[in-house]
Structures are given as C-alpha cells and as structure tokens.
N, CA, C and O atoms as a DFTB+ gen file, in Angstrom:
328 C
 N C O
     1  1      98.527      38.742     -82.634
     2  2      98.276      39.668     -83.734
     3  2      96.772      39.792     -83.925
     4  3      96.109      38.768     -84.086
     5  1      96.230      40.927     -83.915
     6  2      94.983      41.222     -84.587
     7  2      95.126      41.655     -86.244
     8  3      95.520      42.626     -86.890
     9  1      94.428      40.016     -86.560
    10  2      94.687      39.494     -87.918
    11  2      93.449      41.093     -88.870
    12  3      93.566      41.868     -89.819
    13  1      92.771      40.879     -88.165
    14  2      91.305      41.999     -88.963
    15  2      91.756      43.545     -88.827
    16  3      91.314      44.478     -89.499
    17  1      92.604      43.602     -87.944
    18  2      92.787      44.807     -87.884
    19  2      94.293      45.176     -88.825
    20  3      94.444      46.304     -89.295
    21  1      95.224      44.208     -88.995
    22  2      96.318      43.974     -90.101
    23  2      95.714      43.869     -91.281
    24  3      96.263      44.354     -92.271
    25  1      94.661      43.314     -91.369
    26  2      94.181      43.334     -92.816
    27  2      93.169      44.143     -93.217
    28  3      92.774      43.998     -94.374
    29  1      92.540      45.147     -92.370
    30  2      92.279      46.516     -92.782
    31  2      93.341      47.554     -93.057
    32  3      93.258      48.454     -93.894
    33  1      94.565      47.258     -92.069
    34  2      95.661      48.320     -92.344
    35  2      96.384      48.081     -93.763
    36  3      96.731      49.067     -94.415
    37  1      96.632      46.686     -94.282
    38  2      96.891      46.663     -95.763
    39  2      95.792      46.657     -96.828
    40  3      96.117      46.770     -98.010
    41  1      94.566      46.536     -96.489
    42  2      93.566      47.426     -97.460
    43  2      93.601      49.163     -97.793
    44  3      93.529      49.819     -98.832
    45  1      93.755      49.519     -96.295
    46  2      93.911      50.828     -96.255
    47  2      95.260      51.267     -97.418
    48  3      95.169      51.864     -98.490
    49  1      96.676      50.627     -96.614
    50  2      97.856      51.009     -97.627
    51  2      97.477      50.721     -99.451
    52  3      97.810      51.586    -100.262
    53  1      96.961      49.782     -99.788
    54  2      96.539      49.434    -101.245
    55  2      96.194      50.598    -101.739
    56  3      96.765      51.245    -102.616
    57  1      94.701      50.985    -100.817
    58  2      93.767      51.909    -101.360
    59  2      94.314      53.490    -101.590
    60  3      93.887      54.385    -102.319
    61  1      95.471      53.437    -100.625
    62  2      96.299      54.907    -100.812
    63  2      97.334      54.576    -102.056
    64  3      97.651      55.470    -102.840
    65  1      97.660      53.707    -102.136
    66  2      98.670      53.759    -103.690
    67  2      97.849      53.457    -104.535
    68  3      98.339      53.555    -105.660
    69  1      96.669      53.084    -104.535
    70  2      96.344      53.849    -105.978
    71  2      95.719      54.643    -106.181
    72  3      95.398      55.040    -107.301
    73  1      95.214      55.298    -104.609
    74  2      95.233      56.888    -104.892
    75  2      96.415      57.719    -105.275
    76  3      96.362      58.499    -106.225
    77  1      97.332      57.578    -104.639
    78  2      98.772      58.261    -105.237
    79  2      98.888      57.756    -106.362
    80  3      99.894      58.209    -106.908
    81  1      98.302      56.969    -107.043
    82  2      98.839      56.641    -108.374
    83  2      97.731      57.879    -109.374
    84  3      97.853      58.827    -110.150
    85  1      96.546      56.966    -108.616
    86  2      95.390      58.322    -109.619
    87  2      95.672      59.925    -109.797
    88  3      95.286      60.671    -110.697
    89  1      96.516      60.226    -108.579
    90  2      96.622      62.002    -108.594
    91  2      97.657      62.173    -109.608
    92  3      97.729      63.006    -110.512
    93  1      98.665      60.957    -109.193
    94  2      99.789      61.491    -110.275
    95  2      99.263      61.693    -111.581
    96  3      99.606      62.654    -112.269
    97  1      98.308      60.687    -112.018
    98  2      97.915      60.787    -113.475
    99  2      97.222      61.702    -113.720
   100  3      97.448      62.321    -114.760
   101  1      96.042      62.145    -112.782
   102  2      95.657      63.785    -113.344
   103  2      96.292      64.555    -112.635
   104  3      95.639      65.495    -112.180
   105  1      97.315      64.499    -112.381
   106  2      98.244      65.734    -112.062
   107  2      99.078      66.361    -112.897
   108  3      99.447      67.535    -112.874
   109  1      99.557      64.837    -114.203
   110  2     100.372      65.046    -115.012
   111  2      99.647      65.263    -116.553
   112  3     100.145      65.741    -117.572
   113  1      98.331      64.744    -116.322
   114  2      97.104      65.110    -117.550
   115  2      96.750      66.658    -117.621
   116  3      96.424      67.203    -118.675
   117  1      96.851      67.359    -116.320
   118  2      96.632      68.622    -116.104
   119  2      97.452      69.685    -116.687
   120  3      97.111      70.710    -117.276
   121  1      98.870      69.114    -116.329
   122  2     100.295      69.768    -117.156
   123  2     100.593      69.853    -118.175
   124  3     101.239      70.736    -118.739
   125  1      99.888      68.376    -118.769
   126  2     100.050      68.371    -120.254
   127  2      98.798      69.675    -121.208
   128  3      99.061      70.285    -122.245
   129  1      97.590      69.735    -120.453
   130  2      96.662      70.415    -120.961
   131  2      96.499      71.570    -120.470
   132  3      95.452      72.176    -120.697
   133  1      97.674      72.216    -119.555
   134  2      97.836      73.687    -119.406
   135  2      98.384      74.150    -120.488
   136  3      98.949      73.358    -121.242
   137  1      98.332      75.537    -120.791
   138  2      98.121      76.545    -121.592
   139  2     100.043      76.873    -121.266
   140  3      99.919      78.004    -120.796
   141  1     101.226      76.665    -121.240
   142  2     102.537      77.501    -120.822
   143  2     103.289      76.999    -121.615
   144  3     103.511      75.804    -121.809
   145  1     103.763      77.995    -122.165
   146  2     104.854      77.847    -123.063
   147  2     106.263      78.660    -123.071
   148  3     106.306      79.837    -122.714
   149  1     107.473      77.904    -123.529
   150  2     108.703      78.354    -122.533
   151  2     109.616      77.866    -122.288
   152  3     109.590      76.665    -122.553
   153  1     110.717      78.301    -121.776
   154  2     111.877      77.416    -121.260
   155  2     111.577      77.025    -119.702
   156  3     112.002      75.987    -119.194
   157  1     110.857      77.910    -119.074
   158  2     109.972      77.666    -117.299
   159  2     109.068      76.101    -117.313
   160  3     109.085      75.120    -116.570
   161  1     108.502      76.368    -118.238
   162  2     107.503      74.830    -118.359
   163  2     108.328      73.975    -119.033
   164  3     108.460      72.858    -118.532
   165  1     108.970      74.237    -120.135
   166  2     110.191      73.036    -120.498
   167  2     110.428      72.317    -118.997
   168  3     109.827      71.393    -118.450
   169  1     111.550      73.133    -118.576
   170  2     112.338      72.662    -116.894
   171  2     111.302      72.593    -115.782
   172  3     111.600      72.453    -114.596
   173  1     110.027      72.703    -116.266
   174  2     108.916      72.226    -115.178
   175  2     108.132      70.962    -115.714
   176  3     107.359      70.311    -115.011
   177  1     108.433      70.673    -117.104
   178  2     108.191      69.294    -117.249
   179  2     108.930      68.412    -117.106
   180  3     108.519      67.256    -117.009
   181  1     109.978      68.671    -117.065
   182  2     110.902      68.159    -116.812
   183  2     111.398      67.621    -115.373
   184  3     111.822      66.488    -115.144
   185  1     111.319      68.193    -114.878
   186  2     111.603      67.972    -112.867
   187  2     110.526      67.365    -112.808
   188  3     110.544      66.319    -112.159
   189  1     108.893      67.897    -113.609
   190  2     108.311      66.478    -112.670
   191  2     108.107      65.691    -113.498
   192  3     106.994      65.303    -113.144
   193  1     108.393      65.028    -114.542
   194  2     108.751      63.855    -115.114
   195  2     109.572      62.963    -114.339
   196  3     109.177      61.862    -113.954
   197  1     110.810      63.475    -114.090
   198  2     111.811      62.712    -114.230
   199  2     111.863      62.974    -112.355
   200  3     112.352      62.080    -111.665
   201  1     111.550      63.708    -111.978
   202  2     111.807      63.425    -110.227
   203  2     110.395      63.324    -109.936
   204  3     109.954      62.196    -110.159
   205  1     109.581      64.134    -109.521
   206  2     108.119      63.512    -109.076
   207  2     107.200      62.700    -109.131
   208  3     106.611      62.020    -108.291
   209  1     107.104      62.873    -110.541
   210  2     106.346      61.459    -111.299
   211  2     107.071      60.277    -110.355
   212  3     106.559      59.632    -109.440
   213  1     108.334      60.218    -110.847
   214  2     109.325      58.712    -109.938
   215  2     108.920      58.852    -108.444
   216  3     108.698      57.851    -107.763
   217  1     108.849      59.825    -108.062
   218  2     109.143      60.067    -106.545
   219  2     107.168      59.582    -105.773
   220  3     106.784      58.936    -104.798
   221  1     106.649      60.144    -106.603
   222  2     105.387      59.555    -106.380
   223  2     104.930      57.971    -106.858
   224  3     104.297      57.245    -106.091
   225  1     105.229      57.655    -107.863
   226  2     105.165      56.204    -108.381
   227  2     105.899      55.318    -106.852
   228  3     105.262      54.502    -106.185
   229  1     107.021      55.650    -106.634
   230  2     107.266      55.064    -105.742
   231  2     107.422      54.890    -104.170
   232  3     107.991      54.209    -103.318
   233  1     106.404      56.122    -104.371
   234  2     105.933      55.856    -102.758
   235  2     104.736      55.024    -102.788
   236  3     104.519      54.261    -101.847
   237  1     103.738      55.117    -104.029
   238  2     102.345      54.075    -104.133
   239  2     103.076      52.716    -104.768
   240  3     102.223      51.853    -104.973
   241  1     104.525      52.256    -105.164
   242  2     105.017      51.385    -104.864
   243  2     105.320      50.318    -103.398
   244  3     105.122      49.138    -103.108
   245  1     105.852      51.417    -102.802
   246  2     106.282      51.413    -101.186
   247  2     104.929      51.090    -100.401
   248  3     104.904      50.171     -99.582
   249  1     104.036      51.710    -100.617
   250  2     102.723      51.398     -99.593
   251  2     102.416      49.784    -100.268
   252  3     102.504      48.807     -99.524
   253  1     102.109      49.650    -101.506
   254  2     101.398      48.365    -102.287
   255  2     102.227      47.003    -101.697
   256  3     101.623      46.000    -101.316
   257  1     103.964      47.149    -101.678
   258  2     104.550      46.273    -100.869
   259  2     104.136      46.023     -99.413
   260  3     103.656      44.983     -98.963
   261  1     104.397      47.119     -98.780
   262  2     103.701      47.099     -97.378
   263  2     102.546      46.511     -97.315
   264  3     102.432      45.506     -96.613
   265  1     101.460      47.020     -98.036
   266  2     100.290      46.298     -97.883
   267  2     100.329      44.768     -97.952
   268  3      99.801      44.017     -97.132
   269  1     101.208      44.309     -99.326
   270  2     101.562      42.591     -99.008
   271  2     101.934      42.444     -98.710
   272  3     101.834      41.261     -99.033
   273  1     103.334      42.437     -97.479
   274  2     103.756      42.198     -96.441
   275  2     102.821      42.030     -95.403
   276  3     102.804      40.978     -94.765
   277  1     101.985      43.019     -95.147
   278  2     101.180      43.233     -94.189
   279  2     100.129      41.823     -94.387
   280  3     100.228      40.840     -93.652
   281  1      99.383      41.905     -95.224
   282  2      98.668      40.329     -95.993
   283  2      99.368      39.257     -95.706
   284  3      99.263      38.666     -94.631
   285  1      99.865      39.036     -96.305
   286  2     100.925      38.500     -96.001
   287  2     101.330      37.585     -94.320
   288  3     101.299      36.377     -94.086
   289  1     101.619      38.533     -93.574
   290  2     101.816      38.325     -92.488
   291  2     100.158      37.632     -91.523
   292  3      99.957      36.952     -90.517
   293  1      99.500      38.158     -92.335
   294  2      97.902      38.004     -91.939
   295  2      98.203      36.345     -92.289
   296  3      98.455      35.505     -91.424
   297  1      98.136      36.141     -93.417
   298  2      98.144      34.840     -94.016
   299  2      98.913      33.753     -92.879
   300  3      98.372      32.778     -92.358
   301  1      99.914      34.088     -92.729
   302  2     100.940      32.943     -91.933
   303  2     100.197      32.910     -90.986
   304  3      99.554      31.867     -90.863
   305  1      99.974      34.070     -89.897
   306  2      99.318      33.991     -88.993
   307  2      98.408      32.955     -88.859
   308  3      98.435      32.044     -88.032
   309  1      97.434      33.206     -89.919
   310  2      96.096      32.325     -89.581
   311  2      95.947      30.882     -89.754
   312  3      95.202      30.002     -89.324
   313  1      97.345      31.016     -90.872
   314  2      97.603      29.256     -90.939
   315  2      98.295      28.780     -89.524
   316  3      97.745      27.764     -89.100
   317  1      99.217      29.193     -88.800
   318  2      99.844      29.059     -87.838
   319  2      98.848      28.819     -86.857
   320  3      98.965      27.722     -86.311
   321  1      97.978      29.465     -86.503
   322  2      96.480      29.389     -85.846
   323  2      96.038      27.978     -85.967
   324  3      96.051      27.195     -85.017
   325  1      95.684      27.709     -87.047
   326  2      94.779      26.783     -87.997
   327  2      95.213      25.218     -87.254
   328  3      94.726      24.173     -87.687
C-alpha cells in the first residue's frame, strides 16, 4: 500500500464533504433569501428540504466515512509495518 498516497486520497474525500456540505448551506441560504412566492416555491422548498438537502448531506456523509476508512486503513498499515 502507498500509505501517502491513501492518505492524501482521504484528505482529498474530507475536503470534498465539507465542500458538499458548504454549498448545501449557501444553496439553501440562497432559497431562503430569494424573492418567490407561491404554491411553485412552497413544493420547491419542499423537494429540496426534504430530498436534496438529505441527498446531499449524505453523500458528504458517504465521502467523510470513506475518508476514515481510508485513514484508517493507513493507520493499520503502518503499525503492521512498525
């Protein structure tokens, strides 16, 4: 195993979930401070509340695991080495 190069690839995954975390939040700061009013923006706050918001939270879930797995695996490694 290339331990440095596993543990850039779970820096990398980290650094993308909480970029996916940051967009979601001004994505959903943006929605809140648009100007639409309606039954269209009702059922458009709605879908992405309740599906996107989730659907994005848990893909920068999904990477943040990966990334400690990935660590993780770095770790054993090097003790196993050791």
């Amino acid at each position: 195993m290339d331990t440095e190069r596993v543990q850039d690839l779970a820096r990398q995954m980290a650094e993308v979930a909480d970029r996916v975390r940051a967009i979601e939040t001004r994505l959903s700061a943006q929605l809140a401070a648009t100007e639409w009013v309606g039954s269209d923006r009702t059922r458009f706050e709605a879908d992405w509340t309740a599906q996107h918001v989730v659907a994005l939270r848990q893909a920068a879930d999904v990477l943040d695991e990966a990334a400690h797995v990935a660590a993780d695996n770095v770790r054993e490694q090097e003790g196993a080495s050791a």
